[in-house]
C-alpha positions in Angstrom: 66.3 0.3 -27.1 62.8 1.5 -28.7 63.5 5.2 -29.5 59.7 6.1 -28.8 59.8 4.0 -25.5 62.5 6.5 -24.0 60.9 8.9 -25.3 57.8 8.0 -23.8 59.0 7.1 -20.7 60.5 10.8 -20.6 56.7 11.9 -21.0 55.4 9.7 -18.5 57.8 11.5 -15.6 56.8 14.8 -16.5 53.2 14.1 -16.7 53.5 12.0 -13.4 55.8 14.1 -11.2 57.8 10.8 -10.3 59.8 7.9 -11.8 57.5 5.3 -9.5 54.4 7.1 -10.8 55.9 6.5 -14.5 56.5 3.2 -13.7 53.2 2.4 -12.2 51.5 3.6 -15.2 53.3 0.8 -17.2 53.4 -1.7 -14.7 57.5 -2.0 -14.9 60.2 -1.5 -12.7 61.9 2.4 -11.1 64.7 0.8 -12.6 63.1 0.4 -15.9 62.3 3.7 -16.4 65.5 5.3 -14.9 67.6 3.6 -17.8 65.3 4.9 -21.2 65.3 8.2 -19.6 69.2 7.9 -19.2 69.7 6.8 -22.4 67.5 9.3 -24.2 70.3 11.6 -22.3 72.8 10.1 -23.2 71.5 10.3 -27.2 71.2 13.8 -27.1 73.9 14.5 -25.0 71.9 17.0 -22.7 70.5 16.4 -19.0 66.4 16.1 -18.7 65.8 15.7 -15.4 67.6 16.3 -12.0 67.1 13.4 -9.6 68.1 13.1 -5.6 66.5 10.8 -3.4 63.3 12.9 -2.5 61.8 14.6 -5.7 62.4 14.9 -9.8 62.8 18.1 -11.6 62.7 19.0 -15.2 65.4 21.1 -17.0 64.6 24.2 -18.9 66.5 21.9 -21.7 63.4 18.7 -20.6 60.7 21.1 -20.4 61.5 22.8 -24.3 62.0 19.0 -25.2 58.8 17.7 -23.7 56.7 20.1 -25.1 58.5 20.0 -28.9 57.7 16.0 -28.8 54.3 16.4 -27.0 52.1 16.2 -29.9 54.4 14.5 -32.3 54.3 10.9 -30.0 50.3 11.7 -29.6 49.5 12.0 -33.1 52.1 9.0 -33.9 50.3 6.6 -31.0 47.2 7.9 -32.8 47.8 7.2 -35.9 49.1 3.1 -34.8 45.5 3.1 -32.9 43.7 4.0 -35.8 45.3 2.2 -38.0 44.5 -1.3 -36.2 41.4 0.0 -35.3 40.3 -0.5 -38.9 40.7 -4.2 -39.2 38.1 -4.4 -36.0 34.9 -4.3 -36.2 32.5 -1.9 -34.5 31.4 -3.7 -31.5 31.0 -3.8 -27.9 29.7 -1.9 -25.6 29.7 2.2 -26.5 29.2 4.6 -23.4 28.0 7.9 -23.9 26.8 10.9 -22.2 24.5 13.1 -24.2 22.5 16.8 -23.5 19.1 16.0 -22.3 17.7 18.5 -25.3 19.8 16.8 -28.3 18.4 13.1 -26.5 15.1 14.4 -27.8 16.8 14.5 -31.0 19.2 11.9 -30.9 17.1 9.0 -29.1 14.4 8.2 -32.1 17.3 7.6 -34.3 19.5 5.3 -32.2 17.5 2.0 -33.6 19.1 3.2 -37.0 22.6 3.4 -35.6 22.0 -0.2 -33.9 20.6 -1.8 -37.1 23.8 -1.0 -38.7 26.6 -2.5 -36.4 24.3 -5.1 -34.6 27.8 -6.5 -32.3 27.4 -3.1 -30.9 25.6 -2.0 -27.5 24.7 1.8 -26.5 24.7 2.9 -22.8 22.9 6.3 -22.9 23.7 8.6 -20.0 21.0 12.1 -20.3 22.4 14.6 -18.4 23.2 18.7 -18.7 25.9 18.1 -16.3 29.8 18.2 -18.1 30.6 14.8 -16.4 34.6 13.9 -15.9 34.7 11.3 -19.6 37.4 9.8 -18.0 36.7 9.0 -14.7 33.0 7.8 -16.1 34.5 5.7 -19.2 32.7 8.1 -21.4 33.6 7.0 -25.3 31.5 10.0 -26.3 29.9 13.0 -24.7 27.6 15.6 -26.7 27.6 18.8 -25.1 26.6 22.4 -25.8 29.4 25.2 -25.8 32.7 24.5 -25.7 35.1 24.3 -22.9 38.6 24.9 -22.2 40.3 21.8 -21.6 43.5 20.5 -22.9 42.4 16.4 -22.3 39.3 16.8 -25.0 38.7 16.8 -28.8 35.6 18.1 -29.9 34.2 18.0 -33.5 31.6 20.4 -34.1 28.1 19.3 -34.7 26.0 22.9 -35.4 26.8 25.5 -34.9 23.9 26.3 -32.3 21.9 29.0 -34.6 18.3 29.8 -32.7 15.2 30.2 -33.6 11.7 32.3 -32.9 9.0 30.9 -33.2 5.2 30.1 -32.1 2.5 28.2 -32.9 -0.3 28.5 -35.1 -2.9 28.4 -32.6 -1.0 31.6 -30.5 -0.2 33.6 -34.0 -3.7 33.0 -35.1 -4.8 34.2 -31.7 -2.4 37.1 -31.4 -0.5 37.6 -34.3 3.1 37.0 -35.7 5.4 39.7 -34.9 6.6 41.9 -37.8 9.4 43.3 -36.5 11.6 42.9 -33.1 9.8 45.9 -31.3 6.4 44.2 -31.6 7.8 41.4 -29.2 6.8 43.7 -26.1 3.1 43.1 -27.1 3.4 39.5 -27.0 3.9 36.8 -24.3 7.6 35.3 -24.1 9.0 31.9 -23.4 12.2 32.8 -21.8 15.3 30.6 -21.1 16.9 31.3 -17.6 20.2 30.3 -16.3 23.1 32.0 -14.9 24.7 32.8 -18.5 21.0 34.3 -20.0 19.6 37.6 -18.6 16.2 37.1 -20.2 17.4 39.6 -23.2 16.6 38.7 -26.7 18.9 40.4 -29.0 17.8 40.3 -32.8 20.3 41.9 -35.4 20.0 42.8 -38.9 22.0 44.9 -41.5 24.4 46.1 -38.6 21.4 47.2 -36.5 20.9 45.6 -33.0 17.3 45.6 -30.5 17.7 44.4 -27.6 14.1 43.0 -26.3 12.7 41.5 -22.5 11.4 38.2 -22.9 8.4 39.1 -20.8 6.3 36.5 -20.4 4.3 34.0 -18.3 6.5 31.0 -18.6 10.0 30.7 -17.9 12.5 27.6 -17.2 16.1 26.0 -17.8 14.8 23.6 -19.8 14.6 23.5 -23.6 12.3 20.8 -23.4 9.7 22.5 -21.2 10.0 25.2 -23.1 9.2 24.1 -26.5 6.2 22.1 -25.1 5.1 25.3 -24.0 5.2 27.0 -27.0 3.3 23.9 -28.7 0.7 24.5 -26.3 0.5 28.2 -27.1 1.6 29.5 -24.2 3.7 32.0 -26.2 6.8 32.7 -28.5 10.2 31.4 -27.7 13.9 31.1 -29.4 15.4 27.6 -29.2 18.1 26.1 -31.0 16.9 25.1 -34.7 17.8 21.2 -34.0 15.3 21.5 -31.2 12.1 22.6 -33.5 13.1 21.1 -36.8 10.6 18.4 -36.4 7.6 20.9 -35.2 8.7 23.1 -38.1 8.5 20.6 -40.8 5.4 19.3 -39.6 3.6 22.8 -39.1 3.0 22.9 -35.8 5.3 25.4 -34.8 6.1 28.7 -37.2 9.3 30.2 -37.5 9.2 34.1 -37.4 11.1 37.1 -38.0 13.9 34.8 -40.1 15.5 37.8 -41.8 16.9 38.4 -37.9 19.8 37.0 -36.3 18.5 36.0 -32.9 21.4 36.2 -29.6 20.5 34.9 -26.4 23.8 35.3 -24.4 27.6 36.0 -25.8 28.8 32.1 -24.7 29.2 29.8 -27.5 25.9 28.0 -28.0 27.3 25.3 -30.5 26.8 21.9 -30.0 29.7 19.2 -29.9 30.9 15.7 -30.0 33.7 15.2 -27.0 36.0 12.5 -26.3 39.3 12.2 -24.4 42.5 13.3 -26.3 44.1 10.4 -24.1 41.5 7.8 -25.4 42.4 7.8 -29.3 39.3 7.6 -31.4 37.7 3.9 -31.3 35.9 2.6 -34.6 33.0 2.7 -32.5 33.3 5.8 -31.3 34.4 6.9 -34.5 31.2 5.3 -36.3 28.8 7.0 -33.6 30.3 10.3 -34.5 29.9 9.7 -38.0 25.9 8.9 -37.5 26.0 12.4 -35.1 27.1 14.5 -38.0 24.3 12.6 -40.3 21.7 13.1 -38.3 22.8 17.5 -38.1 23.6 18.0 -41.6 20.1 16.2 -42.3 18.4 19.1 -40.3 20.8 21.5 -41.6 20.0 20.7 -45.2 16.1 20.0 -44.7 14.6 21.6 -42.4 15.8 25.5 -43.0 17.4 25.7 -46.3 19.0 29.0 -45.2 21.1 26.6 -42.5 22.4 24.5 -45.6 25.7 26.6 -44.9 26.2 26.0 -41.6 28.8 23.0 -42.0 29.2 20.6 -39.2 32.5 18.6 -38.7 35.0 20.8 -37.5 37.2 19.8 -35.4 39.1 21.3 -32.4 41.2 20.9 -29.8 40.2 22.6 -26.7 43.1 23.8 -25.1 43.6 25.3 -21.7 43.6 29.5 -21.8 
């Protein structure tokens, strides 16, 4: 018998609570199941799991095993899926769920993603909301701040570094700030939500001001925001990936750049998400590629000073 099908089959009880469970999973017999996992026991000579007619429990001597071969039979089924994976081509129909402020982003560029794999379809979910990838048949979701949750890679996209700025029309009008202090005489685009207290914190050289973004504008959207500050409604601090068109194209001003601008303490970085349980497609795999192609391009254009801010890191998120 298959050494990694006992030892999967092991797995599959513990993570299901049940032998029918395991065996519904896999579509085979109680029976089925009952014999790998006795003759994984068998092999090692040790007892895994207690049985009587009502419930399954795990020895002390299961539990160490399970989680000692936990990651080794992931990585191994990983490594078999990606390896097949490559004689496919990319193709099909790719689900995923992105921010509604990286869409702005994102969208415009998706006919240059197409053009490349053109047996490949996109169905683009915009949402804020951290929808179940799972339960949706998410391939890929792009979210902002990480999360603990043992069931999701992410890969790091940027690192989430903000930006103040304004527009010519408002500087010319009122000014550009010279210094954090001189924000109290100006009118402030502030981000609200339940993790931002309407404090801008700039910090330079070890030195911290904190500064109320008083203004007459406020929201929970990026989006609305930044089409306020186009406007010249006032200044605001958004994420550079938001602006880097506007910037390049002059009309919006970055300010006070020699400042390290903090919104709120929660990780602001934006990733690329997909199930740990749903090994990397190629398609999945080739969107992911075109997401980090499309970052390090603003990274390495827009503000040089950002050149250093390398995207691609990858993490699992695990469970605190």
């Amino acid at each position: 018998m298959d050494e990694l099908y006992k030892i999967r089959a092991f797995m599959d009880v513990v993570e299901n609570g049940s032998f029918s469970a395991a065996a519904r999973q896999h579509d085979v017999s109680v029976s089925s199941i009952a014999r790998r996992i006795a003759a994984l026991e068998d092999e090692l000579g040790v007892r895994l799991v207690n049985r009587n007619t009502r419930q399954v429990s795990i020895t002390d001597t299961g539990t160490h095993f399970y989680r000692r071969v936990r990651e080794a039979v992931r990585e191994l089924e990983s490594a078999k899926v990606e390896a097949s994976s490559y004689q496919e081509s990319v193709k099909g129909v790719l689900r995923v769920s992105i921010r509604i402020s990286v869409g702005a982003l994102i969208l415009p560029e998706l006919e240059r993603f197409l053009d490349r794999y053109p047996g490949l379809k996109i169905d683009v979910s915009l949402t804020d909301e951290r929808v179940d990838l799972l339960q949706n048949n998410i391939d890929v979701a792009v979210w902002v701040g990480r999360l603990a949750d043992s069931e999701l890679v992410a890969k790091r996209l940027s690192p989430g570094r903000r930006i103040l700025c304004g527009s010519p029309d408002y500087i010319a009008r009122y000014g550009a700030p010279q210094h954090p202090t001189d924000l109290t005489q100006h009118k402030c685009l502030a981000f609200k939500s339940k993790d931002y207290d309407g404090i801008w914190r700039f910090i330079k050289e070890g030195e911290n001001w904190e500064i109320p973004a008083e203004g007459p504008f406020y929201s929970s959207s990026g989006l609305a925001l930044s089409s306020a500050a186009l406007s010249g409604m006032g200044l605001v601090v958004l994420q550079h990936y938001m602006v880097e068109k506007e910037l390049k194209a002059g009309r919006l001003m970055p300010l006070l750049m020699d400042y390290d601008v903090i919104l709120t303490s929660a990780d602001s970085g934006v990733y690329a998400v997909y199930p740990h349980s749903r090994h990397l497609s190629l398609k999945a795999r080739a969107f992911i590629d075109f997401l980090l192609e499309c970052f390090r391009a603003i990274q390495n254009e827009a503000l040089p000073d950002l050149a250093d801010c390398k995207p691609g890191v990858e993490v699992e998120l695990s469970a605190p």
